[in-house]
C-alpha positions as CSV (number, residue, x, y, z in Angstrom):
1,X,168.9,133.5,114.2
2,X,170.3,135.0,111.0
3,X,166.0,135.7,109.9
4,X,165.1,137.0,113.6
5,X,167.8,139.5,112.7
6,X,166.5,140.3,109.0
7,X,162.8,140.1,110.1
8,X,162.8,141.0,114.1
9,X,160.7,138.9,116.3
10,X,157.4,139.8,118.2
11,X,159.8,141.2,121.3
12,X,162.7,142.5,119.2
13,X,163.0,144.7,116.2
14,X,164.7,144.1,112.8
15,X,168.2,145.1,112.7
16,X,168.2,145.4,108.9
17,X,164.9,146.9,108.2
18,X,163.9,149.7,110.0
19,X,160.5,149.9,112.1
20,X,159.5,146.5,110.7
21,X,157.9,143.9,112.8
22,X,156.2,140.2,111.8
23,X,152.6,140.4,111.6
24,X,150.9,139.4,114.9
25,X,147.8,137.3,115.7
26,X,144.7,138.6,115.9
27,X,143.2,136.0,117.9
28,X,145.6,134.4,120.5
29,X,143.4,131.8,121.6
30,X,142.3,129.9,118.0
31,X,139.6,127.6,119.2
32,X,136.4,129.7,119.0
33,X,133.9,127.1,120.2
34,X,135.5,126.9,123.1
35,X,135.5,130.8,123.9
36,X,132.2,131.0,122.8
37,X,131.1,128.7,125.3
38,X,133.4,129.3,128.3
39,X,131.4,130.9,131.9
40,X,133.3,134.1,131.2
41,X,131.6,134.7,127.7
42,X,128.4,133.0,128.7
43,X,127.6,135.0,132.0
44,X,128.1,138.5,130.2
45,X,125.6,137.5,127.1
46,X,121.8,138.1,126.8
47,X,119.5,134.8,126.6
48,X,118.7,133.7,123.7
49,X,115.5,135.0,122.7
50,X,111.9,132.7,122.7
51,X,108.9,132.8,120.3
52,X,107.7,133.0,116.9
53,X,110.0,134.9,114.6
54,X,109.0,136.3,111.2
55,X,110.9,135.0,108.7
56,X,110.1,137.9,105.9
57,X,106.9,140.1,105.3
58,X,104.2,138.6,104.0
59,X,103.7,138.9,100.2
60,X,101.9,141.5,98.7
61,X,99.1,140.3,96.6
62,X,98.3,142.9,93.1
63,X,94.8,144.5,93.8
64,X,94.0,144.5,90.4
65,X,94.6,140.8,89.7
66,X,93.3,139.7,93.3
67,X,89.7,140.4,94.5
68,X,90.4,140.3,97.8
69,X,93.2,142.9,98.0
70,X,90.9,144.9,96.1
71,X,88.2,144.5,98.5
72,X,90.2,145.5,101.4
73,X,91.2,148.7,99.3
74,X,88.3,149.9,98.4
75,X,85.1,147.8,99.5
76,X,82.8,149.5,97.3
77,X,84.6,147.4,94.5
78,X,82.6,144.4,95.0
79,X,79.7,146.7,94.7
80,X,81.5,148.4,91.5
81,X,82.1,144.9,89.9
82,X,78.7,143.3,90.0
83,X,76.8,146.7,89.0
84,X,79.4,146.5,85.8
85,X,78.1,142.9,85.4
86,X,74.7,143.7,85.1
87,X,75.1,146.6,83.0
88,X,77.1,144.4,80.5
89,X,74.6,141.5,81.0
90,X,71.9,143.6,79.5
91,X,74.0,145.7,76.8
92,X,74.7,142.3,75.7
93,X,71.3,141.5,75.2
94,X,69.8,144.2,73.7
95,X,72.7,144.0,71.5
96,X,71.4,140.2,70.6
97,X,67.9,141.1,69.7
98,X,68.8,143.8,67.8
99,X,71.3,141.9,65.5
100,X,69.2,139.3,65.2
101,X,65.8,141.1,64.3
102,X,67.6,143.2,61.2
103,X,69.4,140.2,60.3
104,X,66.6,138.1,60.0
105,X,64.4,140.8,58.4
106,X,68.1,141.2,55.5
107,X,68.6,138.0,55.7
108,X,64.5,137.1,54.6
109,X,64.1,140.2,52.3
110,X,67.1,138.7,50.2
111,X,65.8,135.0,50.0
112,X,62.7,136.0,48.6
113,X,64.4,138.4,46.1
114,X,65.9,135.1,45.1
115,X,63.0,133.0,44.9
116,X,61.2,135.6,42.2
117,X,60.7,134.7,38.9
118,X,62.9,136.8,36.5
119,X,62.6,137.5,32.6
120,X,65.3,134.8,31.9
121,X,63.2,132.4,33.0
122,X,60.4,133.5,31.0
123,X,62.3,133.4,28.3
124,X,63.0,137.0,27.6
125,X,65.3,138.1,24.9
126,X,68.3,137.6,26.1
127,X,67.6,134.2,27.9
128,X,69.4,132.6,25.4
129,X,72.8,134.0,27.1
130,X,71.9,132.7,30.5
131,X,71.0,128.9,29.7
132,X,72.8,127.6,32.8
133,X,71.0,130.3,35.1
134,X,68.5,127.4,36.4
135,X,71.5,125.2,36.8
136,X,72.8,127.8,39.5
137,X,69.5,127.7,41.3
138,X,69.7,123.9,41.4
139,X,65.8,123.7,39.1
140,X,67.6,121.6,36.1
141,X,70.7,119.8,35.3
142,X,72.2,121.3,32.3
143,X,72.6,119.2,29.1
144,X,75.8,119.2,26.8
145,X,75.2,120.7,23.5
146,X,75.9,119.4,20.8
147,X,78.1,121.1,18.4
């Protein structure tokens, strides 16, 4: 009796603090189920609704990774792609022939440079100083001198 006269109750003020009263409830009736489903609630609430329901929007695909986002974009990028194709088809192989025609024309020019007899192996002056030149060429093994 001494606290309802410190604190108040719901019907009575406090005597020793002015204007104060105990919190109230929010909710006087606790069990929520049970409101939730009584006829009173029940008859006043829409029906719950029927049918497909989207869970989220669809995913949205990259048009420059995906061809088929690109297509529906712009449909003259299939048309695009496979021109592109071709033209890179045939750079690519006039690029080939070219390479290959000079390189085998260097590439034959140079092995026959090699093949040609030179003064050392006539025995020019200064033959003397390349002895081991047939050696690199793979003619003759090359002896030891003696010294």
């Amino acid at each position: 009796k001494k606290l309802d006269g410190v604190f108040g109750t719901k019907a009575k003020a406090s005597s020793s603090k002015k204007g104060w009263k105990p919190p109230a409830h929010i909710m006087t009736q606790p069990d929520l189920s049970r409101l939730i489903n009584s006829d009173e609630i029940q008859s006043v609430v829409n029906a719950p609704k029927t049918g497909k329901t989207r869970a989220h929007a669809p995913l949205k695909r990259n048009p420059l990774k995906n061809k088929a986002a690109m297509d529906r974009l712009n449909p003259y990028a299939k048309v695009a792609a496979e021109m592109r194709q071709r033209a890179e088809a045939e750079r690519a192989k006039a690029k080939a022939g070219k390479k290959a025609g000079a390189r085998s024309a260097v590439g034959q020019k140079f092995y026959e440079a090699m093949l040609v007899e030179s003064e050392y192996h006539k025995g020019g002056d200064d033959a003397e100083l390349f002895e081991n030149y047939k050696f690199w060429l793979g003619e003759e093994q090359v002896e030891a001198k003696p010294e």
